[in-house]
C-alpha positions in Angstrom: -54.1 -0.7 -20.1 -51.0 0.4 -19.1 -48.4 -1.3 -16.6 -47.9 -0.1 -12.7 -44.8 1.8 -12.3 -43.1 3.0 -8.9 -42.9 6.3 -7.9 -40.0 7.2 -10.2 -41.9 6.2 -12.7 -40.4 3.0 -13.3 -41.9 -0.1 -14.7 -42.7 -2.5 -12.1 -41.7 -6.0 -13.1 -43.5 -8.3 -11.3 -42.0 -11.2 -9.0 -43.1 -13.9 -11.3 -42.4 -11.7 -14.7 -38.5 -11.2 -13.0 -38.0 -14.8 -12.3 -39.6 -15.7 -16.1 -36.9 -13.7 -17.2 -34.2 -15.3 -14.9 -35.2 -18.7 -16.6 -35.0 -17.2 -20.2 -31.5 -16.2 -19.6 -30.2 -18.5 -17.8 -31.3 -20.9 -21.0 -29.5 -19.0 -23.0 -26.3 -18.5 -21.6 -26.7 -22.5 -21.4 -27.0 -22.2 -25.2 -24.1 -19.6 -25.4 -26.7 -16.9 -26.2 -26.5 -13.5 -24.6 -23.6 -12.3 -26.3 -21.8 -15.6 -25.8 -22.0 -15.6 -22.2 -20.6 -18.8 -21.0 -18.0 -18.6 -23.4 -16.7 -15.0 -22.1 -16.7 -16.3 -18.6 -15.0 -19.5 -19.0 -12.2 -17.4 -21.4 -11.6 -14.6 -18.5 -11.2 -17.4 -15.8 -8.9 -18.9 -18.3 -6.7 -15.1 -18.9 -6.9 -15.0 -15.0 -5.5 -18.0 -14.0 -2.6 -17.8 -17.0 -1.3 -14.7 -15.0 -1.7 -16.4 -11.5 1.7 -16.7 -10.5 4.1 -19.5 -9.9 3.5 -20.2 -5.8 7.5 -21.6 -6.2 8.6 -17.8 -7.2 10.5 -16.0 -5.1 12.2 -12.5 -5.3 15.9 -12.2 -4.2 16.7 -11.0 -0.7 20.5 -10.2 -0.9 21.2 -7.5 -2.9 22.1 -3.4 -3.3 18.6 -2.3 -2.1 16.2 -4.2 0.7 13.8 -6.2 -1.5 9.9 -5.2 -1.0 10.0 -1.4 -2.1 11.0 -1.8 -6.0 9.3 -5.0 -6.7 6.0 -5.8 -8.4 3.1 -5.1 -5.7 2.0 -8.3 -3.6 -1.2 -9.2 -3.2 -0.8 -9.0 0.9 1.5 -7.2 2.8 1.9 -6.9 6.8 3.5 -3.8 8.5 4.9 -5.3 12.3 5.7 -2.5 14.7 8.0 -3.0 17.7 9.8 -1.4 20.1 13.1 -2.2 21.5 13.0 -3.3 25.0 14.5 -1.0 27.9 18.5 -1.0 28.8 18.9 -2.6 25.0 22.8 -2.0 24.0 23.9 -1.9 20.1 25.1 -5.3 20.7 21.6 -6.4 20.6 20.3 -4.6 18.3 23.6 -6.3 16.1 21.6 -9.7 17.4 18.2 -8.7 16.7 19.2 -7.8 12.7 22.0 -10.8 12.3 18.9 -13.4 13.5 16.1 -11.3 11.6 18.3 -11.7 8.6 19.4 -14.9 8.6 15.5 -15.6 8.8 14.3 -13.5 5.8 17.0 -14.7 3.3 15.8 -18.7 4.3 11.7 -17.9 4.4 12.5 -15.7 1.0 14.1 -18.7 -0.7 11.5 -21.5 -0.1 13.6 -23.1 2.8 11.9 -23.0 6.7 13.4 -20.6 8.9 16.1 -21.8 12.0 14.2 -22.7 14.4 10.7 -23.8 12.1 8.1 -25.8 14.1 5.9 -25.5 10.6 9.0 -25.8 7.8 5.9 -27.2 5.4 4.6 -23.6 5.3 8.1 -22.5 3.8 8.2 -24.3 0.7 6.2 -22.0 -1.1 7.1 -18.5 -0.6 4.6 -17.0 -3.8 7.3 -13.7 -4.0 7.8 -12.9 -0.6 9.7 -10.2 0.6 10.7 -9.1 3.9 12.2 -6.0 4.6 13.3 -3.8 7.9 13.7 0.0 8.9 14.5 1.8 12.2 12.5 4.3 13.4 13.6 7.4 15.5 13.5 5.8 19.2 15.6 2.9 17.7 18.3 5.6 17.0 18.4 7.3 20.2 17.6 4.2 22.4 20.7 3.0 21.1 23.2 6.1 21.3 22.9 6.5 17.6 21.4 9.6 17.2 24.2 11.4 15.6 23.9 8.8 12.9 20.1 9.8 11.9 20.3 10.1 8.0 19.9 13.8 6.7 16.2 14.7 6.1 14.8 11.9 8.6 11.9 13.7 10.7 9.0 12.5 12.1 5.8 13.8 10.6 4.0 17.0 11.9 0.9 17.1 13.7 -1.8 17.8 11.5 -5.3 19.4 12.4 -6.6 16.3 10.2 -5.1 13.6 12.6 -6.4 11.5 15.0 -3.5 9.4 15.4 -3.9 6.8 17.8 -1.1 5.2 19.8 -1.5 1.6 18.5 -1.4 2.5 15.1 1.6 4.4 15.1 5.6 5.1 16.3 7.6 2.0 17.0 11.3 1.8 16.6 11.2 -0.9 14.5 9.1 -2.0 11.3 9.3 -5.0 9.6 7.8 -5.3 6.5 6.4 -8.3 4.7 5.0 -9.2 1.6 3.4 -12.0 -0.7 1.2 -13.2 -3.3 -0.3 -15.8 -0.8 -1.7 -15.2 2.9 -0.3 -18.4 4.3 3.0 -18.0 3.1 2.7 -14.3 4.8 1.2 -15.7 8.1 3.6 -18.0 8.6 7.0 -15.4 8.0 5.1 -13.0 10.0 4.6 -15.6 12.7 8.6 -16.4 12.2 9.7 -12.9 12.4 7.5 -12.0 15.9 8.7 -14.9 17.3 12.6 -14.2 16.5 12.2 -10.8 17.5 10.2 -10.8 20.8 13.8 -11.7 22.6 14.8 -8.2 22.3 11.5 -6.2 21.3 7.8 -5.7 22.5 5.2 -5.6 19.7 3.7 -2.3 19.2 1.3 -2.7 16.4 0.4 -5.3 13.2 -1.5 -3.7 10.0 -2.3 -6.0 7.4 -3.8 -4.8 4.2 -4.3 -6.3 0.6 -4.9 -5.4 -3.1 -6.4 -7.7 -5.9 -6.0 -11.2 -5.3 -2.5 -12.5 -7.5 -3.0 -12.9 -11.0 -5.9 -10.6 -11.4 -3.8 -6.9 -11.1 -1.7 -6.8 -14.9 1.5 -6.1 -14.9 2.2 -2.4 -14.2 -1.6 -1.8 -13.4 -2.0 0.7 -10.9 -4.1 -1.1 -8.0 -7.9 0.8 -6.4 -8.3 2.0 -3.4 -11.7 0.5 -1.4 -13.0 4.1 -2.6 -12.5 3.0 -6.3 -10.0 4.9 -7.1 -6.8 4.2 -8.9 -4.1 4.6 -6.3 -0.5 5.4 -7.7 -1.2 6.7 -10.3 2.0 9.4 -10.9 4.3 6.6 -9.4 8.3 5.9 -10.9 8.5 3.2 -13.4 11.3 0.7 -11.4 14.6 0.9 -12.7 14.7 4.1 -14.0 16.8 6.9 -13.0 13.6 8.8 -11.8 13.0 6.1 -9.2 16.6 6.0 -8.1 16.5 9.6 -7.8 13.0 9.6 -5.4 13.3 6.0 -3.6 17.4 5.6 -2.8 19.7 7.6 -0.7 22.7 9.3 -2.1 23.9 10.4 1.4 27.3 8.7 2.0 28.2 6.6 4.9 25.8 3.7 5.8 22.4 5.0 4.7 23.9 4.8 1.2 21.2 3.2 -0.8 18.7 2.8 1.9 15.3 4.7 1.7 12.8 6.6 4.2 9.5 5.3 4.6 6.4 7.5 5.8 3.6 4.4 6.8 0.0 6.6 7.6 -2.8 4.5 8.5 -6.1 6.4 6.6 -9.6 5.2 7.9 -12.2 5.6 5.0 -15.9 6.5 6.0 -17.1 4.6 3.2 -21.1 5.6 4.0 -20.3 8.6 3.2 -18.4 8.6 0.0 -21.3 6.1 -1.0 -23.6 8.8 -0.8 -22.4 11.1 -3.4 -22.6 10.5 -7.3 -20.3 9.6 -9.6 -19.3 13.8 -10.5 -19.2 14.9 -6.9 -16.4 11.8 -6.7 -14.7 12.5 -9.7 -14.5 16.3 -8.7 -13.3 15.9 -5.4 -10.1 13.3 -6.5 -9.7 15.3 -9.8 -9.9 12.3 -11.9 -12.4 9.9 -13.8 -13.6 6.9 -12.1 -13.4 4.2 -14.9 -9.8 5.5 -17.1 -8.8 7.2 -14.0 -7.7 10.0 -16.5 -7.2 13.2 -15.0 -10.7 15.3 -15.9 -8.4 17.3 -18.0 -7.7 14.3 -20.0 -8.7 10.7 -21.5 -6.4 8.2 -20.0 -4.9 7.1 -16.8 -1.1 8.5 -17.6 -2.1 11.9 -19.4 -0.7 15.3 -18.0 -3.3 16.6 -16.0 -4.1 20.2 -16.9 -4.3 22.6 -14.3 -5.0 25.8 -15.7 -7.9 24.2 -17.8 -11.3 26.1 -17.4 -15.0 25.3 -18.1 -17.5 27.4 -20.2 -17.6 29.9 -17.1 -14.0 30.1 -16.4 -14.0 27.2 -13.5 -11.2 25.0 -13.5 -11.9 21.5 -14.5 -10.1 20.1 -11.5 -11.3 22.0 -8.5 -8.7 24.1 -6.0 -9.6 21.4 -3.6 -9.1 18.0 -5.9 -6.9 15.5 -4.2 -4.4 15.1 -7.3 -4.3 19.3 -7.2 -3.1 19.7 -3.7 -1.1 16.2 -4.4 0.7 17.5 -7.2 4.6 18.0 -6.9 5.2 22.1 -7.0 9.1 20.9 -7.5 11.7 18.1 -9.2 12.0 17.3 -4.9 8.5 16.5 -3.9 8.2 13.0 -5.7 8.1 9.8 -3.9 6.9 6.2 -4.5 3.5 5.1 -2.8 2.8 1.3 -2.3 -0.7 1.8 -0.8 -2.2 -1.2 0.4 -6.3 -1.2 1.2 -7.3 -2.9 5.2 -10.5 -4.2 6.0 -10.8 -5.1 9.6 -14.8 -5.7 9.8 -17.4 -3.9 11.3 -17.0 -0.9 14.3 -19.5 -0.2 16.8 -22.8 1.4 14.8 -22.0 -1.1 11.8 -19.4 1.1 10.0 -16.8 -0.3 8.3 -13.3 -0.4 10.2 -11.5 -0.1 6.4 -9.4 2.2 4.4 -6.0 2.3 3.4 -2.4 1.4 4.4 -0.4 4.8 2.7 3.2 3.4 2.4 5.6 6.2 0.8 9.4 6.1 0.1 11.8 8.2 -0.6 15.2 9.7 -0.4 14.6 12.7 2.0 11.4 13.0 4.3 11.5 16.7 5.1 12.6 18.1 1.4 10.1 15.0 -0.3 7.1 14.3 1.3 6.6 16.9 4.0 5.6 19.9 1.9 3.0 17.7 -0.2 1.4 16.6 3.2 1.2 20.3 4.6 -1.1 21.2 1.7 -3.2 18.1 2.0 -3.3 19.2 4.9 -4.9 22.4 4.7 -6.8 22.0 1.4 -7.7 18.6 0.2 -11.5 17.7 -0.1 -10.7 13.9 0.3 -10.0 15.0 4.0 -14.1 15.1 4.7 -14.4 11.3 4.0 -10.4 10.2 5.3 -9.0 10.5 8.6 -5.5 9.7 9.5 -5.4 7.5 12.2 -2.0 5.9 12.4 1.6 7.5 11.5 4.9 6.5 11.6 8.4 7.1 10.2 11.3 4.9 9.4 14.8 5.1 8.0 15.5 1.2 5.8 19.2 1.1 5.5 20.4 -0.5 2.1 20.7 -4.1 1.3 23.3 -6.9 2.2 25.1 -9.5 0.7 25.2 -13.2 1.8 27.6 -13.1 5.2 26.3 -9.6 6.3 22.9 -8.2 8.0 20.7 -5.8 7.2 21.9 -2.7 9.2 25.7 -3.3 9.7 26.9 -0.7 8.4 24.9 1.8 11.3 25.4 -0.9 13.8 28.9 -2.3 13.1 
């Protein structure tokens, strides 16, 4: 006699068959059977907590360059958008940076902030970074127009976009990262309240990648979609991401960097509906190696001008990494994208998708011509919508005795 199946033609285990078979291997992985099951997971938890880092580490805040943009990747970062308050005078905008200053390089460092109600929450700051950048109303509420760095523009509007208001502008970002949400509550909470003397707050966007300890060293993090995220990025330290990521312009931006934050919601649902190959087609790379589908690993050149037995190219006109790919030496840039998951919208859709974070030198020459053929060929664009966009300008770092910003402000 044969066994039921399902429609597909499936066996159909049943109930008490499935949980016979539970029972079997749950005694053998409590005899190490099944491939040496309780052995593997005890060894990964083992691998994972030896990379967990130090919760005592932290990253230096003084320095050539504002901390946050060429360090390692935190597990959490937080994006805090304000903007100035009316009849506000350089002089305060000298205050606002001197205080929001003094506190970073203290919450930074492991020591509580001046005033800190909570100075406990301090001692432990798990490589947190906090950096700051002026957007274009912070330029010209202040008479400093004249003073905008070459190649700072705001981003164009894009038929794509649905920006909405409190996901984007603001005149001033600060931007805060750290391998442990606490840690990262409690500077944010430090930072709002120092600056809502002289600001308003615009917008927060928090977003996340793998929890610390779990994303290797120079592993590029995954998008909620899956996908590798970062993939063509500068190696830090290297005279490619000096050449993308810091200004060359003399005068005060010297060293600093442009930032382009986009908030992209995902519709999930949807990109859940199509198979692995429609996925892989429409990014233009594999979904395990993340290789190129011109190639077999994550880093390999992708190829183009590759063609398929009927003269198709392998990665579509319309793959992501195809319209993505730099057509110059100029359009290059760093991406720190970070995923956001803020529960569920009305219908029970997921209000998630990514924090895009870019940097570089030169907004207009950089980033602008990559985004205009997104824009108008990009296959991603069915399941992403832009929702949030902002520009800023983060002047270099400081050294102990100076604030971040002096030299535009002085």
């Amino acid at each position: 006699m044969t066994s039921p199946t399902t429609p597909d033609n499936k066996p159909n285990l049943s109930r008490r068959a499935f949980l016979g078979s539970v029972g079997s291997i749950a005694g053998a992985i409590a005899l190490g059977g099944v491939g040496g099951a309780a052995g593997g997971y005890a060894l990964g938890r083992d691998q994972a907590l030896a990379n967990v880092p130090n919760p005592l580490d932290a990253e230096p805040f003084y320095g050539v360059h504002q901390s946050g943009i060429e360090t390692g990747v935190q597990a959490h970062g937080v994006f805090l958008g304000f903007d100035l308050k009316p009849a506000s005078t350089r002089e305060h905008g000298r205050r606002l940076m001197r205080l929001l200053t003094d506190d970073a390089a203290h919450l930074t460092a492991g020591k509580p902030a001046a005033p800190d109600n909570d100075p406990t929450l301090a001692d432990q700051p798990a490589r947190l970074t906090i950096a700051f950048g002026f957007g274009p109303g912070f330029f010209s509420k202040l008479g400093l127009a004249a003073q905008m760095p070459a190649g700072f523009v705001d981003i164009p509007a894009y038929s794509i976009d649905r920006l909405q208001p409190q996901f984007s502008g603001g005149d001033v970002v600060i931007q805060v990262g750290s391998d442990d949400p606490l840690t990262l509550s409690h500077a944010v909470r430090q930072m709002s309240r120092t600056s809502k003397s002289f600001c308003t707050a615009r917008w927060s966007q928090r977003g996340f990648v793998r929890a610390a300890g779990y994303l290797k060293p120079g592993e590029t993090p995954r998008n909620l979609m899956g996908q590798v995220d970062g993939t063509i990025n500068p190696k830090p330290a290297t005279k490619d991401f000096d050449a993308q990521v810091w200004s060359t312009q003399s005068g005060w931006f010297a060293g600093g960097t442009m930032m382009v934050l986009r908030r992209i919601a995902m519709d999930l649902d949807g990109w859940d509906k199509l198979d692995d190959h429609d996925k892989e087609n429409a990014v233009g790379r594999k979904l395990v190696s993340g290789a190129p589908l011109t190639g077999k690993l994550e880093h390999d050149v992708a190829d183009f001008d590759a063609v398929d037995d009927v003269k198709l190219p392998i990665i579509p006109d319309y793959a992501h990494i195809r319209r993505a790919a730099p057509q110059s030496a100029t359009e290059k840039f760093l991406r720190r994208p970070l995923s956001y998951d803020d529960g569920i919208l009305d219908g029970g859709v997921p209000d998630a998708g990514l924090l895009f974070a870019a940097y570089m030198a030169n907004i207009k020459t950089q980033y602008i011509p990559v985004q205009d053929r997104l824009a108008k060929l990009d296959l991603m664009n069915k399941w992403t919508t832009p929702i949030g966009s902002s520009v800023f300008a983060f002047p270099p770092g400081c050294q102990p005795g100076g604030y971040i910003g002096e030299g535009l402000l002085r």
